[in-house]
Chimera marker file (.cmm) of the C-alpha trace (Angstrom):
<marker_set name="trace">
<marker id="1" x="0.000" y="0.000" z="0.000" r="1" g="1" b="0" radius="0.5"/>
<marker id="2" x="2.928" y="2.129" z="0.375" r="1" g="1" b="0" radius="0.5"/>
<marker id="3" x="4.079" y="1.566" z="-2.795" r="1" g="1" b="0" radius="0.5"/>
<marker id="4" x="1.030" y="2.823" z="-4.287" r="1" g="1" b="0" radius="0.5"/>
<marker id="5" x="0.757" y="5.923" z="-2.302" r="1" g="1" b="0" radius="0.5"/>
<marker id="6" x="4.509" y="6.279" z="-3.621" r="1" g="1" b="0" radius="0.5"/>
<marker id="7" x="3.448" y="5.719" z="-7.212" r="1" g="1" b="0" radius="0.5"/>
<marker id="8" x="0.159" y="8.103" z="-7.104" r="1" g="1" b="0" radius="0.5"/>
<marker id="9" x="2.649" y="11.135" z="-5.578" r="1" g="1" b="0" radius="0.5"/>
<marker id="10" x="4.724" y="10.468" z="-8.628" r="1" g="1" b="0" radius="0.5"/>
<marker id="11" x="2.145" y="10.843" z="-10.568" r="1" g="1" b="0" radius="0.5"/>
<marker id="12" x="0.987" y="14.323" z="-9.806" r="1" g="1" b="0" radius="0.5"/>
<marker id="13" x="2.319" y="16.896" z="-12.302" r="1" g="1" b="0" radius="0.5"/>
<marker id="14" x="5.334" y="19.425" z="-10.984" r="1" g="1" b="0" radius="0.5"/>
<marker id="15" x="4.084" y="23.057" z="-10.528" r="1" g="1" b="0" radius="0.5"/>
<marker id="16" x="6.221" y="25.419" z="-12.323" r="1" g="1" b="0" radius="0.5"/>
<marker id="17" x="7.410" y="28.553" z="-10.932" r="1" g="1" b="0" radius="0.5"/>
<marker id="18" x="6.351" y="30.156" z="-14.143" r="1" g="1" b="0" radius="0.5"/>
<marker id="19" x="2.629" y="28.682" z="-13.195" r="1" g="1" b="0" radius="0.5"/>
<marker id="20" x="2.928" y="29.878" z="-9.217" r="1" g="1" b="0" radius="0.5"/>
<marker id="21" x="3.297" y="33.337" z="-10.976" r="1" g="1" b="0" radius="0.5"/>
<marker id="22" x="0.735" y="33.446" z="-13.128" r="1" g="1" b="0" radius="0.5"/>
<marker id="23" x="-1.070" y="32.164" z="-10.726" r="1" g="1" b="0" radius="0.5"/>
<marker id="24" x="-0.577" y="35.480" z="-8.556" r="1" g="1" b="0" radius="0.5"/>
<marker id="25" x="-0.607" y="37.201" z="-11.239" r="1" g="1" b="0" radius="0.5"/>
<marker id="26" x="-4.730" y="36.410" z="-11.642" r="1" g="1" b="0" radius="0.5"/>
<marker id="27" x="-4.952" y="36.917" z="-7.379" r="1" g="1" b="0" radius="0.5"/>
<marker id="28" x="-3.380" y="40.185" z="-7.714" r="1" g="1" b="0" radius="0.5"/>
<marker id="29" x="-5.618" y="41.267" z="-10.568" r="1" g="1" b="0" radius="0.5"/>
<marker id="30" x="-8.655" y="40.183" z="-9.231" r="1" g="1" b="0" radius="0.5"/>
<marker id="31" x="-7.795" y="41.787" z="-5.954" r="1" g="1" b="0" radius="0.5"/>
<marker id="32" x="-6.862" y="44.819" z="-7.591" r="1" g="1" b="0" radius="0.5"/>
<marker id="33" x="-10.222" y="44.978" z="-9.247" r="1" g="1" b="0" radius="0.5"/>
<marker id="34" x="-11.805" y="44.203" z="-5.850" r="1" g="1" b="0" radius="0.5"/>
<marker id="35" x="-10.385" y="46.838" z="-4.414" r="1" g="1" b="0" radius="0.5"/>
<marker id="36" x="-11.121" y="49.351" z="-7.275" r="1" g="1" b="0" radius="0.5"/>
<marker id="37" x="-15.103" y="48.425" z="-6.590" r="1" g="1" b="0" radius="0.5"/>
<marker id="38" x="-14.357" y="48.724" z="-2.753" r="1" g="1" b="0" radius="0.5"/>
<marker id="39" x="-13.424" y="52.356" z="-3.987" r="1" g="1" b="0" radius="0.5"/>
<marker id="40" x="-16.095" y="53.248" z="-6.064" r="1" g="1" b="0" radius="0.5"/>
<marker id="41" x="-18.387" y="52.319" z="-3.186" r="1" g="1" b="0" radius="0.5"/>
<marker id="42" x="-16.755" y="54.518" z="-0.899" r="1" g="1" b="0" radius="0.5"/>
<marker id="43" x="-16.931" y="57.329" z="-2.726" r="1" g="1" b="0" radius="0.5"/>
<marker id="44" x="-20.927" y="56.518" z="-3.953" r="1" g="1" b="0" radius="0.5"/>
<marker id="45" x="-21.394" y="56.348" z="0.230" r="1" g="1" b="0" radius="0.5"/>
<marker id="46" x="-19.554" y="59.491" z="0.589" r="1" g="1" b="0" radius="0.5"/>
<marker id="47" x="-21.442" y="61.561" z="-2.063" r="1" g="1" b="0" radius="0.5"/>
<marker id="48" x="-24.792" y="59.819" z="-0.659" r="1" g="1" b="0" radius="0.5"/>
<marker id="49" x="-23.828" y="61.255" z="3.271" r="1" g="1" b="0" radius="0.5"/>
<marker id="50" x="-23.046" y="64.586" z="1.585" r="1" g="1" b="0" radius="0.5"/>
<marker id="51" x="-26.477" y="64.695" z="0.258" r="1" g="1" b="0" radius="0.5"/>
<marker id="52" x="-28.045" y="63.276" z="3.014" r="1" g="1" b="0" radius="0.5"/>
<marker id="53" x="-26.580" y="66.077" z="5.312" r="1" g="1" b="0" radius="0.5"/>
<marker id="54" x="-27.634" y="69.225" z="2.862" r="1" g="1" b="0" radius="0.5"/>
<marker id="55" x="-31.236" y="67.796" z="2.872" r="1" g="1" b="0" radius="0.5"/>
<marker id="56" x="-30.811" y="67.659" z="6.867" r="1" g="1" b="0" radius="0.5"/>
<marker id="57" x="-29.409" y="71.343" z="6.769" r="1" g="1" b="0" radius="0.5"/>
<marker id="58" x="-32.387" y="72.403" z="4.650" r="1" g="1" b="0" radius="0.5"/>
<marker id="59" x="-34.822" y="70.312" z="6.900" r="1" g="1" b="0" radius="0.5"/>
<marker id="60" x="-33.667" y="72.507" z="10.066" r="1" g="1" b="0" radius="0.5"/>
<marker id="61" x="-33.437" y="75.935" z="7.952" r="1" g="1" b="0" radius="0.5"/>
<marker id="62" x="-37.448" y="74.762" z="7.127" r="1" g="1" b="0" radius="0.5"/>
<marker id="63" x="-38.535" y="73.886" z="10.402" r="1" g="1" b="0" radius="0.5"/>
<marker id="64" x="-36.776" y="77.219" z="12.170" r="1" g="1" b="0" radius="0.5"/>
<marker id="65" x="-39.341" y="79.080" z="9.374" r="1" g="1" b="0" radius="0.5"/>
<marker id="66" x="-42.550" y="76.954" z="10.533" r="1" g="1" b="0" radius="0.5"/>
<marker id="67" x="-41.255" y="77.206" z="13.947" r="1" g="1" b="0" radius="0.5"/>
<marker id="68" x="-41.590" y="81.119" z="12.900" r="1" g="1" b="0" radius="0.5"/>
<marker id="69" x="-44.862" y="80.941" z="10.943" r="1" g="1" b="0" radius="0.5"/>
<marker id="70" x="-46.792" y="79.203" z="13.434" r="1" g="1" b="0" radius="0.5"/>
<marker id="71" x="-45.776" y="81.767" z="16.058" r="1" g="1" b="0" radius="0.5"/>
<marker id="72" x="-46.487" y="84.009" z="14.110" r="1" g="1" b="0" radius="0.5"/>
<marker id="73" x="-49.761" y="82.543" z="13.316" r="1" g="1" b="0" radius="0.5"/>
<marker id="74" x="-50.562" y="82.186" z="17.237" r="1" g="1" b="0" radius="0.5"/>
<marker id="75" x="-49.942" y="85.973" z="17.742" r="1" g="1" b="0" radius="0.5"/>
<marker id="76" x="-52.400" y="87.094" z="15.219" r="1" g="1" b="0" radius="0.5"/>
<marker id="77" x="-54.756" y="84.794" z="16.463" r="1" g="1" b="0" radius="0.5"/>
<marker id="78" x="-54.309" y="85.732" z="20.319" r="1" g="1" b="0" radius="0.5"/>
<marker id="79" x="-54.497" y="88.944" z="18.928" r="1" g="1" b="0" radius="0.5"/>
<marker id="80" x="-57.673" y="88.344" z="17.149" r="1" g="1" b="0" radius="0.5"/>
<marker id="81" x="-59.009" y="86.853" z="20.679" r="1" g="1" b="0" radius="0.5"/>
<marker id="82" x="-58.613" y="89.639" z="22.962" r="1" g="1" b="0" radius="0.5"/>
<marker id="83" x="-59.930" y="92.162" z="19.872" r="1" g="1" b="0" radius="0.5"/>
<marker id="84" x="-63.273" y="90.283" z="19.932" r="1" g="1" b="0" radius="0.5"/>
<marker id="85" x="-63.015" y="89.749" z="23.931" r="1" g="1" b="0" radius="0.5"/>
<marker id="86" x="-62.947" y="93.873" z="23.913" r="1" g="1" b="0" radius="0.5"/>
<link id1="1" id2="2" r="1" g="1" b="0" radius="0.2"/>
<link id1="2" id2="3" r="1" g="1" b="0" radius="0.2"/>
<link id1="3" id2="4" r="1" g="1" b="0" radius="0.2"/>
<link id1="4" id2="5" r="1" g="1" b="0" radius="0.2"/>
<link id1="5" id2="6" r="1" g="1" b="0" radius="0.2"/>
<link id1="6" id2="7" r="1" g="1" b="0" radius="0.2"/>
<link id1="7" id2="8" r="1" g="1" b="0" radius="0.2"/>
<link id1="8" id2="9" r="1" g="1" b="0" radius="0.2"/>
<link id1="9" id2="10" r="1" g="1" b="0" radius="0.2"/>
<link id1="10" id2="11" r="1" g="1" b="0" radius="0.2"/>
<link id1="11" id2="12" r="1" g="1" b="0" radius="0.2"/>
<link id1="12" id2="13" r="1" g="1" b="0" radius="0.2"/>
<link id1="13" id2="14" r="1" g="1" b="0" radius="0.2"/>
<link id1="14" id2="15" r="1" g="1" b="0" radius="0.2"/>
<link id1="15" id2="16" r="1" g="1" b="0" radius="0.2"/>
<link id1="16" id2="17" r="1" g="1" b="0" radius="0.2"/>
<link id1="17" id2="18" r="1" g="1" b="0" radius="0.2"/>
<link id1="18" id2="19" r="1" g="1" b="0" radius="0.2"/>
<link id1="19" id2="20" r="1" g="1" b="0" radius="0.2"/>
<link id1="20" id2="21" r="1" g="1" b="0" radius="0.2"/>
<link id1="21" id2="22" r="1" g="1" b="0" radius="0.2"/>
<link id1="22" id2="23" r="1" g="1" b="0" radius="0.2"/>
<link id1="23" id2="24" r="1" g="1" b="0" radius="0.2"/>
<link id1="24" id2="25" r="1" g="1" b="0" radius="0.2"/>
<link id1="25" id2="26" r="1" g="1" b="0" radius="0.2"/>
<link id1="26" id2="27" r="1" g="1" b="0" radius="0.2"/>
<link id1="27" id2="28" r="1" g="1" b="0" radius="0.2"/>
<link id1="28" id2="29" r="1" g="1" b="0" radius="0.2"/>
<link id1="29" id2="30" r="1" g="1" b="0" radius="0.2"/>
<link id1="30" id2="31" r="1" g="1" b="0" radius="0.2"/>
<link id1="31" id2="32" r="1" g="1" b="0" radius="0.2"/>
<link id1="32" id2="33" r="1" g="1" b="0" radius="0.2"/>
<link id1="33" id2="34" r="1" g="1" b="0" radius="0.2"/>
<link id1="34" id2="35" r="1" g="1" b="0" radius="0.2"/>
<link id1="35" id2="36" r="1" g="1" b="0" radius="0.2"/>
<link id1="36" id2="37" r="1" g="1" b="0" radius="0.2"/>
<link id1="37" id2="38" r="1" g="1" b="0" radius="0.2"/>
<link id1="38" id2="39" r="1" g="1" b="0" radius="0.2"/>
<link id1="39" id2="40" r="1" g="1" b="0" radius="0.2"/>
<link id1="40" id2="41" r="1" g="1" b="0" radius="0.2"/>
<link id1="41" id2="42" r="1" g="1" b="0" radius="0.2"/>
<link id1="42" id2="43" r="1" g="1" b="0" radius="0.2"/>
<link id1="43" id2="44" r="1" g="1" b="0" radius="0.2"/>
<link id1="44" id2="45" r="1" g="1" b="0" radius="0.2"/>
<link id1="45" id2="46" r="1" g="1" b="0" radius="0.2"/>
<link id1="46" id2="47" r="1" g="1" b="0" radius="0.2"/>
<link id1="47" id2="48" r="1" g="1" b="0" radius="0.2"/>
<link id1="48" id2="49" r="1" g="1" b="0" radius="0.2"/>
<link id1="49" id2="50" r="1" g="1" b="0" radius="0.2"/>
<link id1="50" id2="51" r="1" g="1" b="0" radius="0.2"/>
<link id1="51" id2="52" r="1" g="1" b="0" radius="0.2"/>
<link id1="52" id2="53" r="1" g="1" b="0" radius="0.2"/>
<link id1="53" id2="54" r="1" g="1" b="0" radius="0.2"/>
<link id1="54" id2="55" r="1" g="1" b="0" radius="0.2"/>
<link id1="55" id2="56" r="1" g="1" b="0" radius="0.2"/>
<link id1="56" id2="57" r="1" g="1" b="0" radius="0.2"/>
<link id1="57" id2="58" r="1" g="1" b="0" radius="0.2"/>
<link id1="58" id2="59" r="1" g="1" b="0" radius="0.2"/>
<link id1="59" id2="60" r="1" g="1" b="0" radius="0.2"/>
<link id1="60" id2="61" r="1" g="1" b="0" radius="0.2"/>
<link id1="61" id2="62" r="1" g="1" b="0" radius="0.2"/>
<link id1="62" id2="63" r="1" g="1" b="0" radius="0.2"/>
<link id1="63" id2="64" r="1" g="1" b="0" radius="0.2"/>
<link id1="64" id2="65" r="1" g="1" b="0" radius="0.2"/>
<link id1="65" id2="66" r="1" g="1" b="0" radius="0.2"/>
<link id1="66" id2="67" r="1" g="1" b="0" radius="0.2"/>
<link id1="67" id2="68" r="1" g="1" b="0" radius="0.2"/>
<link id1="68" id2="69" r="1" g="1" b="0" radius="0.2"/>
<link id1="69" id2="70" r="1" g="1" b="0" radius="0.2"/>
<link id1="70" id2="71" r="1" g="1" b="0" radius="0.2"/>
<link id1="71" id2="72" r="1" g="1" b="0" radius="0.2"/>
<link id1="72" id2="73" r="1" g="1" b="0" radius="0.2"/>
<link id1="73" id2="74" r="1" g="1" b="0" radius="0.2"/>
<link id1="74" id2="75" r="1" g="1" b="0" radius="0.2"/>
<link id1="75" id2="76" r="1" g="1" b="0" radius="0.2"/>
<link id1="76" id2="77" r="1" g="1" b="0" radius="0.2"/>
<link id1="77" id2="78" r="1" g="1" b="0" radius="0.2"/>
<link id1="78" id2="79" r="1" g="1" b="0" radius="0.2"/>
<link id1="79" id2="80" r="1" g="1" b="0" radius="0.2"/>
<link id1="80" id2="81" r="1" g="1" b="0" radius="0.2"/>
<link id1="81" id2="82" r="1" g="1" b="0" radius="0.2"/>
<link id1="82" id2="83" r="1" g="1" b="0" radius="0.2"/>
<link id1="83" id2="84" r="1" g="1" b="0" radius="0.2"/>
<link id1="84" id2="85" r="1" g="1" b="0" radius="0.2"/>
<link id1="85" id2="86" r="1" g="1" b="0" radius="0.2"/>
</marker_set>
């Protein structure tokens, strides 16, 4: 049984440097490519957050002016009250 574990090792073709190469070659490239999608993702996240945080600065600058209309609103109508309470 030895002898045939022997024989199968033989058996197995030799790896070539040249092949270990082009072998990283392909990792590198696909990792390379990985990473360039990693990238793009990053920056589609970043522009996404920038947008994100002008709608959230417009958000506050419109609720500051309802804040302001409504009071304003409340005023004329206290306003109105005591005019008819007169």
């Amino acid at each position: 049984m030895a002898k045939k574990k022997e024989k199968e090792e033989e058996k197995q073709p030799e790896i070539t440097s040249e092949q270990i190469i082009e072998s990283m070659k392909g990792d590198y490239t696909n990792l390379l490519t990985y990473a360039q999608s990693l990238e793009k993702t990053v920056q589609d996240l970043r522009q996404k957050i920038e947008v994100y945080e002008a709608m959230q600065t417009q958000l506050l600058g419109d609720k500051r002016e309802l804040k302001s209309y409504i009071s304003s609103l409340e005023n004329t109508l206290n306003q109105a009250r005591q005019s008819t309470q007169s």
